[in-house]
NUROPA-911814 format. One line per field, with one value per residue: residue number from 1; x, y, z of N, C-alpha, C in turn. Coordinates in steps of 0.2 Angstrom, whole numbers, padded with zeros to 4 digits, always signed. Layout:
% NUROPA-911814
pos: [NUM|...];
n.x: [X|...];
n.y: [Y|...];
n.z: [Z|...];
ca.x: [X|...];
ca.y: [Y|...];
ca.z: [Z|...];
c.x: [X|...];
c.y: [Y|...];
c.z: [Z|...];
This chain:
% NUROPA-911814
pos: [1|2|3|4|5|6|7|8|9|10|11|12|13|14|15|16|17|18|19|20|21|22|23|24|25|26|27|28|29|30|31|32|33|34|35|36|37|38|39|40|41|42|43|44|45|46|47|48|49|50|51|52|53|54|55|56|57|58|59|60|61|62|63|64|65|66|67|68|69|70|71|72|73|74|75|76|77|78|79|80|81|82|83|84|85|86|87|88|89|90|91|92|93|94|95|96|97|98|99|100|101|102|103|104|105|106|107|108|109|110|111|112|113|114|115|116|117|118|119|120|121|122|123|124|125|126|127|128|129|130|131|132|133|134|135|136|137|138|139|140|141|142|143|144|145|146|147|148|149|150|151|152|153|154|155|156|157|158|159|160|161|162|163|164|165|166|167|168|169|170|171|172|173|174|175|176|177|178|179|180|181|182|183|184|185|186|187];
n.x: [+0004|+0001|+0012|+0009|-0005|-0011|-0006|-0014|-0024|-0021|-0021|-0031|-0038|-0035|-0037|-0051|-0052|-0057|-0050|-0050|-0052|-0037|-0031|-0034|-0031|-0016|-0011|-0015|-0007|+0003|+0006|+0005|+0018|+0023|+0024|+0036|+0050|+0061|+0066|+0077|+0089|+0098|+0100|+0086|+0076|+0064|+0050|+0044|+0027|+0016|+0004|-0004|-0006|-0011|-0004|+0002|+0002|+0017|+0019|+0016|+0025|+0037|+0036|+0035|+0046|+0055|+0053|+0059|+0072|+0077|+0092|+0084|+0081|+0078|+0075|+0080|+0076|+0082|+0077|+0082|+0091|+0086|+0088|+0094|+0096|+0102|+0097|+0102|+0087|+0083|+0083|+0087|+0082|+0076|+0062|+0056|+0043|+0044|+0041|+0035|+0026|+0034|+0037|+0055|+0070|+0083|+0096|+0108|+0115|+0120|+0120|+0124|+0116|+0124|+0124|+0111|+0097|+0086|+0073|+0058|+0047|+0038|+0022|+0013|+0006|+0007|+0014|+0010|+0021|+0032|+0034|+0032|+0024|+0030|+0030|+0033|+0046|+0059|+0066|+0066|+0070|+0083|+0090|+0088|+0099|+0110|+0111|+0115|+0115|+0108|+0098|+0084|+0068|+0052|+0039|+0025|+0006|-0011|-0018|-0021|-0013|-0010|-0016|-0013|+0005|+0015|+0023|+0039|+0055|+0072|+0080|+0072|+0069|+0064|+0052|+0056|+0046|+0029|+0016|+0001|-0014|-0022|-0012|+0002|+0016|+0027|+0041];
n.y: [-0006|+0013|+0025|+0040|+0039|+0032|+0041|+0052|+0044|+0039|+0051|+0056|+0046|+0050|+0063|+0062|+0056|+0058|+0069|+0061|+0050|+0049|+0051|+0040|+0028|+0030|+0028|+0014|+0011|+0012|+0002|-0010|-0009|-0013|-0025|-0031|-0036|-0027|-0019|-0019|-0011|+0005|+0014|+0027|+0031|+0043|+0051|+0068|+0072|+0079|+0087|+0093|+0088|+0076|+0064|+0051|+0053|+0051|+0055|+0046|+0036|+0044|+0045|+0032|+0027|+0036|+0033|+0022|+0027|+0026|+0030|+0045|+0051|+0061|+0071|+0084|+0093|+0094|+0105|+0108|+0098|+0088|+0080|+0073|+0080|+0074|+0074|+0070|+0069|+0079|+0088|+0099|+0104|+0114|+0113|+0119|+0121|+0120|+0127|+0117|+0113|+0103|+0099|+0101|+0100|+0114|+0115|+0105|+0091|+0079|+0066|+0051|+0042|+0028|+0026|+0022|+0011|+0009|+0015|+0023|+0024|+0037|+0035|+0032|+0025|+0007|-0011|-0029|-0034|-0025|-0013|+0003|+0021|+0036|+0053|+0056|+0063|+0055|+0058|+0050|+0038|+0041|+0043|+0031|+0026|+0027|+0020|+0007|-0011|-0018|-0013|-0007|-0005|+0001|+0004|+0015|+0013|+0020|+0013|-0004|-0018|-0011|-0024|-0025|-0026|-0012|+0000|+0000|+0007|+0008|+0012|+0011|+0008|-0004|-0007|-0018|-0020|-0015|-0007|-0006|-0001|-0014|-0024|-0034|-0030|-0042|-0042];
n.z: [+0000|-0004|+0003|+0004|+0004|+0015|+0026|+0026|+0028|+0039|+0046|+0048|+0055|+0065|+0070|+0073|+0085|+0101|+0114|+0126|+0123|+0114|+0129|+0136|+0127|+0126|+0139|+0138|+0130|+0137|+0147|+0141|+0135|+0147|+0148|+0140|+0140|+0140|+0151|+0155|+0150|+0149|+0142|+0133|+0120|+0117|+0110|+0110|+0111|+0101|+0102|+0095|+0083|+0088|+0093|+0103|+0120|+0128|+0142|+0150|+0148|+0149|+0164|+0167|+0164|+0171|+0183|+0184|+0185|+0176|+0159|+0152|+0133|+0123|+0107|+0096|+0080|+0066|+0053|+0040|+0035|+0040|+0049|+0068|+0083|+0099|+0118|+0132|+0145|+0159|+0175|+0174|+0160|+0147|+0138|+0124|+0112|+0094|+0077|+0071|+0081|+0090|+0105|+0112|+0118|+0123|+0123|+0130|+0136|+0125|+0117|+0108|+0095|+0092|+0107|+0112|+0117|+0116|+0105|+0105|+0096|+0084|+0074|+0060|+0053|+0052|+0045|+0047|+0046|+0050|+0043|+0041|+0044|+0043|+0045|+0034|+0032|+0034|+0044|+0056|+0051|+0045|+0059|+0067|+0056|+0062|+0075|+0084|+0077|+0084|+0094|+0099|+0090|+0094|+0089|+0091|+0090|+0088|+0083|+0075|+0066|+0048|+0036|+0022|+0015|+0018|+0007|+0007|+0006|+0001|+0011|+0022|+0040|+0048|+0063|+0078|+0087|+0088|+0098|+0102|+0109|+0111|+0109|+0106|+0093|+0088|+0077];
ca.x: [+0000|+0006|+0014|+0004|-0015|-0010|-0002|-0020|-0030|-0022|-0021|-0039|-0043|-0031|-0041|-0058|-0051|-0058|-0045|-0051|-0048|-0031|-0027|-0034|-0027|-0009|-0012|-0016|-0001|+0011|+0002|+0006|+0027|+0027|+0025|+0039|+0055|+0064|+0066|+0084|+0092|+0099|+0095|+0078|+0073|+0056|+0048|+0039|+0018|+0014|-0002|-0009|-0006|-0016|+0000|+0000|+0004|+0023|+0021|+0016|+0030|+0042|+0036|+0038|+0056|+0061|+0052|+0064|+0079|+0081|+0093|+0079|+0085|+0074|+0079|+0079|+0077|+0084|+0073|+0088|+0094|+0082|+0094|+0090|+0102|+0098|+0099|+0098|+0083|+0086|+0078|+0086|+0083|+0072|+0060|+0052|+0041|+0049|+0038|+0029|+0024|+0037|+0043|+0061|+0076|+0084|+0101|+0109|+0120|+0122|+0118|+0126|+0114|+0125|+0121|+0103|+0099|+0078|+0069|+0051|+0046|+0032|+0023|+0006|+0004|+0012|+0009|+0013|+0029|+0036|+0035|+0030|+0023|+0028|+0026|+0037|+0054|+0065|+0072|+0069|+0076|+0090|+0093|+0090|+0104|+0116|+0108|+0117|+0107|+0105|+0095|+0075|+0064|+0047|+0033|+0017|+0000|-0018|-0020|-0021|-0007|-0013|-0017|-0007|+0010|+0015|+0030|+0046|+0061|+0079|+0083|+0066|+0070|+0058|+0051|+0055|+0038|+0023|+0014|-0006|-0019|-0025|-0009|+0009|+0017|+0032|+0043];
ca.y: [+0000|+0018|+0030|+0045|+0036|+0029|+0045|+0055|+0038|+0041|+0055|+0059|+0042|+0050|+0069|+0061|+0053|+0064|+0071|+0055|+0043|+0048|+0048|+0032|+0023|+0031|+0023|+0007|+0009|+0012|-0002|-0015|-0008|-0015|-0032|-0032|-0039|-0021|-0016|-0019|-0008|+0009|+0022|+0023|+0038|+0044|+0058|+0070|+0071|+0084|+0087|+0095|+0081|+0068|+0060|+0048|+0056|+0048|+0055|+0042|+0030|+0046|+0044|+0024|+0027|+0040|+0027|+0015|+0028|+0024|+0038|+0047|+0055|+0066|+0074|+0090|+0092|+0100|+0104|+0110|+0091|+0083|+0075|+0076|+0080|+0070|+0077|+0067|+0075|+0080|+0090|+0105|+0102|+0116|+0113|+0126|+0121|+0121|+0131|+0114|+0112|+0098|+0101|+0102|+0104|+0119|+0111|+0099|+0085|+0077|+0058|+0048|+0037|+0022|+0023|+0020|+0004|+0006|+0020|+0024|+0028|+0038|+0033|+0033|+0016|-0001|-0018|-0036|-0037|-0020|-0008|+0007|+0026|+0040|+0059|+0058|+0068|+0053|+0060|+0043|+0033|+0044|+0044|+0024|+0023|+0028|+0016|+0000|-0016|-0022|-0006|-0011|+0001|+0001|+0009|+0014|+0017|+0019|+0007|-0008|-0016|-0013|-0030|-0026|-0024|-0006|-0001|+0001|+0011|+0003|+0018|+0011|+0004|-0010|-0010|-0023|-0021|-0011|-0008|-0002|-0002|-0019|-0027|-0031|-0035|-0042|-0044];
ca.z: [+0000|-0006|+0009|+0006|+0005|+0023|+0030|+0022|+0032|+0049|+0050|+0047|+0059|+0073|+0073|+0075|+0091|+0106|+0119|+0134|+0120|+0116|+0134|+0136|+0123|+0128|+0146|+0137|+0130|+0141|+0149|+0136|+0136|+0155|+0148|+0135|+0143|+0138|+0154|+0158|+0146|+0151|+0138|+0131|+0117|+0118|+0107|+0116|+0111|+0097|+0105|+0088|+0078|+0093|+0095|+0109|+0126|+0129|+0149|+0154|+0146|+0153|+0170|+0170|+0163|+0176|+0190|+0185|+0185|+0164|+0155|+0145|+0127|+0118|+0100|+0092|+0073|+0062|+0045|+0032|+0034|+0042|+0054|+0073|+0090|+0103|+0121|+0140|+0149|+0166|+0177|+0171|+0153|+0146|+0133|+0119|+0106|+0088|+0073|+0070|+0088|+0093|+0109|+0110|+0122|+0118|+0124|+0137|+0138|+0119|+0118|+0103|+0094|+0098|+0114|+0113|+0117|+0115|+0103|+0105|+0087|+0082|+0067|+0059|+0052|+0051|+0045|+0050|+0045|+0053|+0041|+0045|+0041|+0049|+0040|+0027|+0030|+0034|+0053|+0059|+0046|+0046|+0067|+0066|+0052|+0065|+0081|+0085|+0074|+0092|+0096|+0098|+0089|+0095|+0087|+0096|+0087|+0092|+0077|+0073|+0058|+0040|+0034|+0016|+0016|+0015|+0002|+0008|+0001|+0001|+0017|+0027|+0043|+0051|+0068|+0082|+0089|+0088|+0101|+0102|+0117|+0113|+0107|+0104|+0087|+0088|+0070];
c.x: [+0004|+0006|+0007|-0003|-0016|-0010|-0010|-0025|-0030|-0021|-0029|-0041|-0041|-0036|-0047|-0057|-0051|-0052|-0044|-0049|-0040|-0028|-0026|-0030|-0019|-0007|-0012|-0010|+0006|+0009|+0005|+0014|+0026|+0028|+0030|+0045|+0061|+0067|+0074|+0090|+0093|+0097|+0090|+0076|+0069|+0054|+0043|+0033|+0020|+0007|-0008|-0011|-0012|-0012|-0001|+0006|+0009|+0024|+0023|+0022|+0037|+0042|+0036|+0048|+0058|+0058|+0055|+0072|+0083|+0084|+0088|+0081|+0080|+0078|+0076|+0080|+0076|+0082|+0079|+0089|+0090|+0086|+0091|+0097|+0100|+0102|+0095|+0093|+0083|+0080|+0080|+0087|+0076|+0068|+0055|+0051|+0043|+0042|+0032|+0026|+0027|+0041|+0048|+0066|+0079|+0092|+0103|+0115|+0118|+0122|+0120|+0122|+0115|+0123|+0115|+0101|+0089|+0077|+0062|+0050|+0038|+0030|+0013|+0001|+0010|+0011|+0012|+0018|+0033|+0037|+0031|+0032|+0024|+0027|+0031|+0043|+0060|+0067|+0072|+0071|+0082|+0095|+0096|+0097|+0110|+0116|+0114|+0113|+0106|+0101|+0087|+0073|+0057|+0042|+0027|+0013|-0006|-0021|-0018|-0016|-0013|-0010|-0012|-0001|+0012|+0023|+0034|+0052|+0068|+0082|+0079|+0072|+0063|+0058|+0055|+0048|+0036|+0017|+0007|-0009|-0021|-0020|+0000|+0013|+0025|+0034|+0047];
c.y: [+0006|+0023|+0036|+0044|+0036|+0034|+0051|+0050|+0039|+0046|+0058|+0053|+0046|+0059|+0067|+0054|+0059|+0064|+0065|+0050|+0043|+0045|+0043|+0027|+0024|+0027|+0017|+0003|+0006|+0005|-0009|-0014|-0012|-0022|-0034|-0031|-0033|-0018|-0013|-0015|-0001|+0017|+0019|+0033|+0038|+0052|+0062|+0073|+0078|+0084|+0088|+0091|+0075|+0061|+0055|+0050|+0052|+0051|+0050|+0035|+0036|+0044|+0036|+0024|+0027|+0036|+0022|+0016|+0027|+0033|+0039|+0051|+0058|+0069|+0083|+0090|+0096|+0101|+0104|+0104|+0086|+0077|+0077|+0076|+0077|+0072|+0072|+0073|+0074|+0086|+0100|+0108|+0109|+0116|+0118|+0120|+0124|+0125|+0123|+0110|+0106|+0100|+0098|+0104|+0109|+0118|+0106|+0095|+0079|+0069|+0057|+0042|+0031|+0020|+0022|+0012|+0003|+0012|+0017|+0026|+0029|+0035|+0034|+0029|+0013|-0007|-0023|-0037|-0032|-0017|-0002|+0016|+0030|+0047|+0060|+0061|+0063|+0055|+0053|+0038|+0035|+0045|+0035|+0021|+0023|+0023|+0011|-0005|-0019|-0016|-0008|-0004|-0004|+0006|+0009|+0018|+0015|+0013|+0000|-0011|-0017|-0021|-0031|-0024|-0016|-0004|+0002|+0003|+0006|+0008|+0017|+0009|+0000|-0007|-0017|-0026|-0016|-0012|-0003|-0004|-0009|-0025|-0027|-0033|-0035|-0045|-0049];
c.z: [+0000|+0004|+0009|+0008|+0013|+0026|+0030|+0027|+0040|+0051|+0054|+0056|+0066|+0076|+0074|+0082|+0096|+0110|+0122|+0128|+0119|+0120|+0136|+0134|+0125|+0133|+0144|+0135|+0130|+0145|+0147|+0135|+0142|+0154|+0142|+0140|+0140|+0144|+0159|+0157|+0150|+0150|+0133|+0126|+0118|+0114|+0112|+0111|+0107|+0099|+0097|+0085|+0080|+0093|+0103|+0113|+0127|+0138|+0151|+0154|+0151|+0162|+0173|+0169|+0169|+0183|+0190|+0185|+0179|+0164|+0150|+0141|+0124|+0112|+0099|+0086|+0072|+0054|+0039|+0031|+0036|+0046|+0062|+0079|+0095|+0111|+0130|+0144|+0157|+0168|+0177|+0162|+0152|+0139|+0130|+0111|+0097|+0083|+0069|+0077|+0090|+0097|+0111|+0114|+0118|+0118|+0129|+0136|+0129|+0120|+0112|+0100|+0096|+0103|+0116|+0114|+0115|+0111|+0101|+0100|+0084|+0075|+0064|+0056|+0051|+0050|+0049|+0049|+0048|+0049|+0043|+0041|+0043|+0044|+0038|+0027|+0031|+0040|+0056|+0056|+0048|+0053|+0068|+0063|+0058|+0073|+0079|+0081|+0079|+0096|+0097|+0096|+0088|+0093|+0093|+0093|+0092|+0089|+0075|+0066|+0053|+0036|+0026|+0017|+0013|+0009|+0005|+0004|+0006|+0009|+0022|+0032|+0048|+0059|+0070|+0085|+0088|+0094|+0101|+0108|+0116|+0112|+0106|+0099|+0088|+0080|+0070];
């Protein structure tokens, strides 16, 4: 199935998702991480919620992290290259909203891909086999190229995998799992 039809399907299915549903499903979520044997690991990225879009609220994945004392990494990105900077969050980490509403450390403590050992990966669909759709610039292909192949990327949608395979470019990269409120899919 082609990228943009998908990316045009969820987005539409994700605005006619009320506010309590997001939250809900987000809670289901993070719900459904605690049973993935992931926990042992150190550094953990996490994007943080475009609330506009109806992304899912990643609080409450931050505040299971930071109760288990995980290093948490967040990104900055950068449009001209579409490349992102990746920054430990701490508790004096200051974040400000970017021009398309992705809030954003504005500096800190600089974290190296490699050293990630989990990223949480936005996305907008995915099917059975771990491919997956996020809005089209490439920042997360191009952060993943530089990950460990022993890294876990975890998706997390409100949605269920689309049944036909979606197309993938030779620069894709797959999920490990995808996790939704009612499920977890492992690749």
């Amino acid at each position: 199935m082609k990228k943009p039809l998908l990316r045009k399907k969820y987005k539409n299915l994700r605005q006619q998702l009320s506010h309590t549903q997001v939250d809900d499903y987000s809670i289901e979520i993070a719900n459904q991480l605690l049973k993935l044997d992931i926990w042992d690991k150190s550094f953990y990225h996490v994007f943080l919620t475009i609330e506009e879009q109806k992304e899912i609220n990643t609080d409450y994945i931050l505040n299971i992290l930071a109760g288990k004392d995980k290093n948490i990494i967040i990104s900055k990105s950068h449009i001209e290259d579409y490349s992102m900077t990746h920054f430990l969050l701490t508790d004096n980490t200051t974040l400000k909203k970017s021009k398309y509403n992705v809030p954003e450390p504005i500096d800190g403590i600089e974290i190296q891909p490699a050293q990630l050992e989990v990223v949480f990966i936005p996305l907008l669909a995915f099917d059975q086999i771990g491919n997956r759709v996020g809005y089209g610039k490439g920042f997360y292909d191009r952060f993943l190229a530089h990950c460990k192949p022993e890294t876990l990327k975890i998706g997390l949608s409100f949605f269920e995998a689309e049944d036909e395979t979606i197309e993938a470019f030779e620069d894709d990269i797959k999920l490990d799992y995808c996790v939704t409120p009612n499920r977890i899919f492992q690749f």
